[in-house]
The first five atom37 places (N, CA, C, CB, O) and aatype in JSON, in Angstrom:
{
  "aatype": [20, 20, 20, 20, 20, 20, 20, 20, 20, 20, 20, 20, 20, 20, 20, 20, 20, 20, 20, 20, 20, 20, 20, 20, 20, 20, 20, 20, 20, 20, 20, 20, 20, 20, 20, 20, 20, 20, 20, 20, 20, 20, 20, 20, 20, 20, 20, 20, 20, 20, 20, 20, 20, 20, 20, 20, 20, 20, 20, 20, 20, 20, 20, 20, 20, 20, 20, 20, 20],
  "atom_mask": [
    [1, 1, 1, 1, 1],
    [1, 1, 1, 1, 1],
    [1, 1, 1, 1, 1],
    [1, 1, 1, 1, 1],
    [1, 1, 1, 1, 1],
    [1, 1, 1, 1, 1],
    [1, 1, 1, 1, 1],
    [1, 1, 1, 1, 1],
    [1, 1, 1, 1, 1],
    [1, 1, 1, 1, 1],
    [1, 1, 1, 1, 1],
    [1, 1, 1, 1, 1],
    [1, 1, 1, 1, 1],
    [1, 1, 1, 1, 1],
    [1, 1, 1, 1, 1],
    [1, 1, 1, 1, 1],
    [1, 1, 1, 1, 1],
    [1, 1, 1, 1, 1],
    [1, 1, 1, 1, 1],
    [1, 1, 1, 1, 1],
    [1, 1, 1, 1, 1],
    [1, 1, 1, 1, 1],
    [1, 1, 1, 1, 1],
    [1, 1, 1, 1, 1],
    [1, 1, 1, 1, 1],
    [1, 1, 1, 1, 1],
    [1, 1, 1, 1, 1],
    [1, 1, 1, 1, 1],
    [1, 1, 1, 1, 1],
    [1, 1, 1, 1, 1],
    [1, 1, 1, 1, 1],
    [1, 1, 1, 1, 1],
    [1, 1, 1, 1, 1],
    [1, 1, 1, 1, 1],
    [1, 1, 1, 1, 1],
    [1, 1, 1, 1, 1],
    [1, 1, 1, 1, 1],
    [1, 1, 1, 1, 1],
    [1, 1, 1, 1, 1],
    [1, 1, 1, 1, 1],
    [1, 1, 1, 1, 1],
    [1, 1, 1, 1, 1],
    [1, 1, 1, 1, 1],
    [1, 1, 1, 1, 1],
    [1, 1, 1, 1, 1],
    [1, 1, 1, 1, 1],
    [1, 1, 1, 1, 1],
    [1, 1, 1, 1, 1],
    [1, 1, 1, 1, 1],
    [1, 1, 1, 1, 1],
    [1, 1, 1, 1, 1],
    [1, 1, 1, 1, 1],
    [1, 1, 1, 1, 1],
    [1, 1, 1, 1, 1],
    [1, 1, 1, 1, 1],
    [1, 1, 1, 1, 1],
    [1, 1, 1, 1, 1],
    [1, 1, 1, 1, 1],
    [1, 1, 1, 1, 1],
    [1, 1, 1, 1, 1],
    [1, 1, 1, 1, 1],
    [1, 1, 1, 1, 1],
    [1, 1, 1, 1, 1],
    [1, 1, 1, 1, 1],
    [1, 1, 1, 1, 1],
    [1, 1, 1, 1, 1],
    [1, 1, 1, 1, 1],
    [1, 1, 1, 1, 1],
    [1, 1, 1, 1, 1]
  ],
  "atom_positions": [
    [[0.85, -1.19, 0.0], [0.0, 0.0, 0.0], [0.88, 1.24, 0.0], [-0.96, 0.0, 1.22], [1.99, 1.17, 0.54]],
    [[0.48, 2.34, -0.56], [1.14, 3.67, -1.33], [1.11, 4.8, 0.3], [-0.23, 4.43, -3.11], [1.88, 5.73, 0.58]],
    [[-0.15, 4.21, 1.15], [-0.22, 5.16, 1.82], [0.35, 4.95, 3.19], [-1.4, 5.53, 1.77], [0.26, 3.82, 3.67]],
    [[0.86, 5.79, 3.79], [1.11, 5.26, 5.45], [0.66, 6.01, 6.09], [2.41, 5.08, 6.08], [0.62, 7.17, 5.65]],
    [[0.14, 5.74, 7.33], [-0.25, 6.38, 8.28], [0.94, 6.47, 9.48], [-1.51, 5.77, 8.64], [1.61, 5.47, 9.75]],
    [[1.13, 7.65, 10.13], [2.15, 7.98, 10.97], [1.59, 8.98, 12.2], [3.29, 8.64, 10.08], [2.02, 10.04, 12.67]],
    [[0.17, 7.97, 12.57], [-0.41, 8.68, 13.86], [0.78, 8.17, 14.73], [-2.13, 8.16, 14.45], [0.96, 8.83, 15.75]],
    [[1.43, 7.38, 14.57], [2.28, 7.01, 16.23], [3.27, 8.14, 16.35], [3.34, 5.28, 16.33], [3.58, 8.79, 17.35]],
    [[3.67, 8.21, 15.21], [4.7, 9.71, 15.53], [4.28, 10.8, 16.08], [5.23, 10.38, 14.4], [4.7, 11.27, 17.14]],
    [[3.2, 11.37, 15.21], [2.71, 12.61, 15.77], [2.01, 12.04, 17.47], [1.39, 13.38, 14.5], [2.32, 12.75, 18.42]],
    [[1.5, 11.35, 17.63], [1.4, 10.94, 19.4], [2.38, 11.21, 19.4], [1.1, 9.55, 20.18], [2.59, 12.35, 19.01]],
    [[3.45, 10.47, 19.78], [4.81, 10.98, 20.5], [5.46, 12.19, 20.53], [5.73, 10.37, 20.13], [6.16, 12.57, 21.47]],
    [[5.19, 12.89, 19.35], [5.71, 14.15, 19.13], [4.62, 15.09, 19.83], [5.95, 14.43, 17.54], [4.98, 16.26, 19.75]],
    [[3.51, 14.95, 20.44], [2.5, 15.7, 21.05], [2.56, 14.74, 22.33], [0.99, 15.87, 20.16], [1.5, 14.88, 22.94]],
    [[3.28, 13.96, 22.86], [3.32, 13.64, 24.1], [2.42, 12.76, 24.26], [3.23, 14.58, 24.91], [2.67, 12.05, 25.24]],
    [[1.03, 12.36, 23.47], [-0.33, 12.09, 24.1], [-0.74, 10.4, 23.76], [-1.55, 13.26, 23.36], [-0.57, 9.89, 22.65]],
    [[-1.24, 9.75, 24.84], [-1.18, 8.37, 25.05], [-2.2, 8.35, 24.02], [-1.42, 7.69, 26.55], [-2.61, 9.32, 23.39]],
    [[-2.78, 6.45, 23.87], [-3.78, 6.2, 22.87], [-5.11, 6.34, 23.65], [-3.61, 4.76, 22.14], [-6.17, 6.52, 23.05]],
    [[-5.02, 6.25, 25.37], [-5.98, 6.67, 25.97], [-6.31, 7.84, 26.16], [-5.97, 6.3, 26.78], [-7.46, 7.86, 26.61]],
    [[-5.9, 8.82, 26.04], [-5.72, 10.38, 26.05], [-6.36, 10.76, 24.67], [-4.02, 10.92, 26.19], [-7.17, 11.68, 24.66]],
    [[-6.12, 10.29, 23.79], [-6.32, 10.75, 22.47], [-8.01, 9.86, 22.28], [-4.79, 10.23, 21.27], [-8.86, 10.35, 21.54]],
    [[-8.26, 8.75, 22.93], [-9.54, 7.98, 22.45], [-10.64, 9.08, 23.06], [-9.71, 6.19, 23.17], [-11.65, 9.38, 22.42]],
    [[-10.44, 9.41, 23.84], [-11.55, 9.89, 24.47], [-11.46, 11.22, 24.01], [-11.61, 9.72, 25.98], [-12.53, 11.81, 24.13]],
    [[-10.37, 12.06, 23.41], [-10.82, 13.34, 22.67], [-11.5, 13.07, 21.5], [-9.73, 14.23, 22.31], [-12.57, 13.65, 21.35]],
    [[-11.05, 12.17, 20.49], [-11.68, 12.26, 19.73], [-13.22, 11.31, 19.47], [-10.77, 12.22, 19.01], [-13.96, 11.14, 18.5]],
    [[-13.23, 10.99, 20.41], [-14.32, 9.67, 20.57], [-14.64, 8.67, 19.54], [-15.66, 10.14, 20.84], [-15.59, 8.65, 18.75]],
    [[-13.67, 7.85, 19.69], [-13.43, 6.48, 19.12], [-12.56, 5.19, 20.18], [-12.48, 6.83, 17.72], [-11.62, 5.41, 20.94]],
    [[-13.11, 4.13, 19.97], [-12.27, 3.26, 20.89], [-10.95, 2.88, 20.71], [-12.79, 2.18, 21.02], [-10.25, 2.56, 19.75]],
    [[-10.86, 2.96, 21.66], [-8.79, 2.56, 21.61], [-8.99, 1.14, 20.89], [-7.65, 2.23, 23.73], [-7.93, 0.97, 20.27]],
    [[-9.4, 0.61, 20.78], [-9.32, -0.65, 19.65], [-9.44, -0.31, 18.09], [-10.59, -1.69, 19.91], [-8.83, -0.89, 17.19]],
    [[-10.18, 0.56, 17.98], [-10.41, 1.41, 16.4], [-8.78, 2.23, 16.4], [-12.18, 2.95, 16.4], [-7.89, 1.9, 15.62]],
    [[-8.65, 3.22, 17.32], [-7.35, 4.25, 17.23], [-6.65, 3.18, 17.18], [-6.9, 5.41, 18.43], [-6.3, 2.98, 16.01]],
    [[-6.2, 2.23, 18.04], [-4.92, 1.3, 17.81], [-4.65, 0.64, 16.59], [-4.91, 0.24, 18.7], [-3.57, 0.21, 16.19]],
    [[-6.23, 0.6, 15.8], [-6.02, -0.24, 14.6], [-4.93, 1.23, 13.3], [-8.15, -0.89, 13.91], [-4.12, 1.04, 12.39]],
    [[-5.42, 2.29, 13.8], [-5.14, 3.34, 12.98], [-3.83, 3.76, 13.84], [-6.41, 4.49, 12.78], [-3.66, 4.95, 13.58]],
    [[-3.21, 3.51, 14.41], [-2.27, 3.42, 15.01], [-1.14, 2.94, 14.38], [-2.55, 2.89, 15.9], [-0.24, 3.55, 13.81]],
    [[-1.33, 1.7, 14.58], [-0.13, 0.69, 13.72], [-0.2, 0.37, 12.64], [0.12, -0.5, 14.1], [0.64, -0.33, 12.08]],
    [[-1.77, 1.03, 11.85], [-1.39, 1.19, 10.02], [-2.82, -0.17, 9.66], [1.09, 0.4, 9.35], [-3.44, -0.26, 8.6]],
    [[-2.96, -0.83, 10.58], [-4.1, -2.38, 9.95], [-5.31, -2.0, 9.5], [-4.63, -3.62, 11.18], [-6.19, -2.86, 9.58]],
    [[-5.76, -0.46, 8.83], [-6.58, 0.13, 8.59], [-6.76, 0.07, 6.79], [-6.33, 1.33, 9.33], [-5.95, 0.76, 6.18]],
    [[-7.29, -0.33, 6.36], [-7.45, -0.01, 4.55], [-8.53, 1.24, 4.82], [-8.33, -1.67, 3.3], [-9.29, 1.0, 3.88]],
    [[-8.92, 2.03, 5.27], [-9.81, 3.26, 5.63], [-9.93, 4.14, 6.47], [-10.66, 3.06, 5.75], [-9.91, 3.87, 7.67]],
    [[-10.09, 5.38, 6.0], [-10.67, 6.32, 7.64], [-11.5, 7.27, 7.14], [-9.39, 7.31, 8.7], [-11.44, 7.8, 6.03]],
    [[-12.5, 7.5, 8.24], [-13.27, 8.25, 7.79], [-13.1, 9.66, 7.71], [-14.14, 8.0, 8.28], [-12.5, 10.03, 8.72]],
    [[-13.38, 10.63, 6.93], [-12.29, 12.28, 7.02], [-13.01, 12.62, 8.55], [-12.72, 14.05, 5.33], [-12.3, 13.18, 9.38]],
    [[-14.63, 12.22, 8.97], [-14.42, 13.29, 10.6], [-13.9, 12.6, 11.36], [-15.7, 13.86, 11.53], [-13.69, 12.99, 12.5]],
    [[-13.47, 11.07, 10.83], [-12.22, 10.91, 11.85], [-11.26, 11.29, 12.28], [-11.76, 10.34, 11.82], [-10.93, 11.46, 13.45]],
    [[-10.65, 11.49, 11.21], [-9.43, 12.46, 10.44], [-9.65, 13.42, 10.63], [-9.15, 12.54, 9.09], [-8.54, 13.93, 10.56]],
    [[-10.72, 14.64, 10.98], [-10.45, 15.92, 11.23], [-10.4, 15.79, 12.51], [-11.31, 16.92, 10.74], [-9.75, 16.61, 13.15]],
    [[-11.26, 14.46, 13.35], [-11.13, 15.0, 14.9], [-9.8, 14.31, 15.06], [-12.46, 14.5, 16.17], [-9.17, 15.27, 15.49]],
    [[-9.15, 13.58, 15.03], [-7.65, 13.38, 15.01], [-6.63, 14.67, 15.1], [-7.35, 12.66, 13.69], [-5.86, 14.97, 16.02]],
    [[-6.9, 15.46, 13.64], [-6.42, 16.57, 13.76], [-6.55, 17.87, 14.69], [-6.6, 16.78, 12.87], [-5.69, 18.7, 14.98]],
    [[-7.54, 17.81, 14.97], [-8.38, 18.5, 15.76], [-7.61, 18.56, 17.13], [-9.81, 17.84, 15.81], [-7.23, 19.61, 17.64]],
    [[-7.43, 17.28, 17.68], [-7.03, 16.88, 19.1], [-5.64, 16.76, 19.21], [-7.63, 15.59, 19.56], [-5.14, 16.47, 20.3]],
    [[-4.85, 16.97, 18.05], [-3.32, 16.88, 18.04], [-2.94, 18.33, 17.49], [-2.69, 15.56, 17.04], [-1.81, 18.79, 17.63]],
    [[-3.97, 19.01, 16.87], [-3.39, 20.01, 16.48], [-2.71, 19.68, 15.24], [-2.62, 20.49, 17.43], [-1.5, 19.81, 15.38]],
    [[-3.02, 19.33, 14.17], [-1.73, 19.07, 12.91], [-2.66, 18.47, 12.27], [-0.14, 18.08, 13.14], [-3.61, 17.75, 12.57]],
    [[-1.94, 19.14, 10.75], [-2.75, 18.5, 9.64], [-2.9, 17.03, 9.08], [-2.4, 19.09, 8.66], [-2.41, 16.12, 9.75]],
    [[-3.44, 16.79, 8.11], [-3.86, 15.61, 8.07], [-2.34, 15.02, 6.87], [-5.73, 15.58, 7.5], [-1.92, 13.87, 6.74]],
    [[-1.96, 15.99, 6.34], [-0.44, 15.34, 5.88], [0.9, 15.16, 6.88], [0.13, 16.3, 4.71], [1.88, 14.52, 6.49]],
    [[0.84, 15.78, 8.2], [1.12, 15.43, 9.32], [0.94, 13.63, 9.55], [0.25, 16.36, 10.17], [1.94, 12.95, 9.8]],
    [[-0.1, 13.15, 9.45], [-0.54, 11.73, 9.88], [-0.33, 10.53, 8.71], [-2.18, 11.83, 10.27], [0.13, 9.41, 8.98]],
    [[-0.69, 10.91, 7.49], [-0.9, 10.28, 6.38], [0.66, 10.95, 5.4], [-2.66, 10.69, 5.77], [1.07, 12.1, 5.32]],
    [[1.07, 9.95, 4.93], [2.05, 9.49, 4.0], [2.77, 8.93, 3.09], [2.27, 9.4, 4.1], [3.54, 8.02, 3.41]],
    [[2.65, 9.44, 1.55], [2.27, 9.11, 0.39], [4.06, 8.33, 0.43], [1.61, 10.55, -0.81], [5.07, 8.83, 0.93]],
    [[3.92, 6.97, -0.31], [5.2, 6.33, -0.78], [5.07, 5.59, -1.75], [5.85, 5.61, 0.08], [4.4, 4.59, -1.49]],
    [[5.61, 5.69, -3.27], [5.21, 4.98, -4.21], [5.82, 3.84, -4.32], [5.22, 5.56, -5.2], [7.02, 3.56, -4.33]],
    [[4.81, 3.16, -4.42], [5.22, 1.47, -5.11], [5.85, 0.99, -5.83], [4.6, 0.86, -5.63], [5.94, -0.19, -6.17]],
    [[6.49, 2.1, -6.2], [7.79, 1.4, -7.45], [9.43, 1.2, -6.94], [7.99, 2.69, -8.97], [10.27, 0.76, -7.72]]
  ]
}
């Protein structure tokens, strides 16, 4: 897959646990963890904005284009 997700960085780089972050954006730490470590083929954008929202940083902040060739 072309895309990566790099919520674990920006957590760390904003200090903020996966429990800290579930309950701002209201989703379960079983959903965030899946979007966490990448086992996601989807997200929904008001996921993605409240993500952003609660970290402060854009959504090319989190998501990360790498081509397949």
């Amino acid at each position: 897959m072309a895309i990566i997700l790099r919520l674990d960085r920006v957590m760390a780089d904003r200090k903020i646990s996966l429990n800290e972050l579930s309950e701002r954006v209201g989703i379960s730490n079983v959903n965030l963890s899946k979007l966490k470590t990448g086992k996601v083929s989807a997200i929904r954008f008001s996921t993605l904005n409240a993500i952003c929202k609660a970290l402060d940083c854009q959504p090319g902040d989190i998501l990360e284009y790498i081509s397949d060739d």
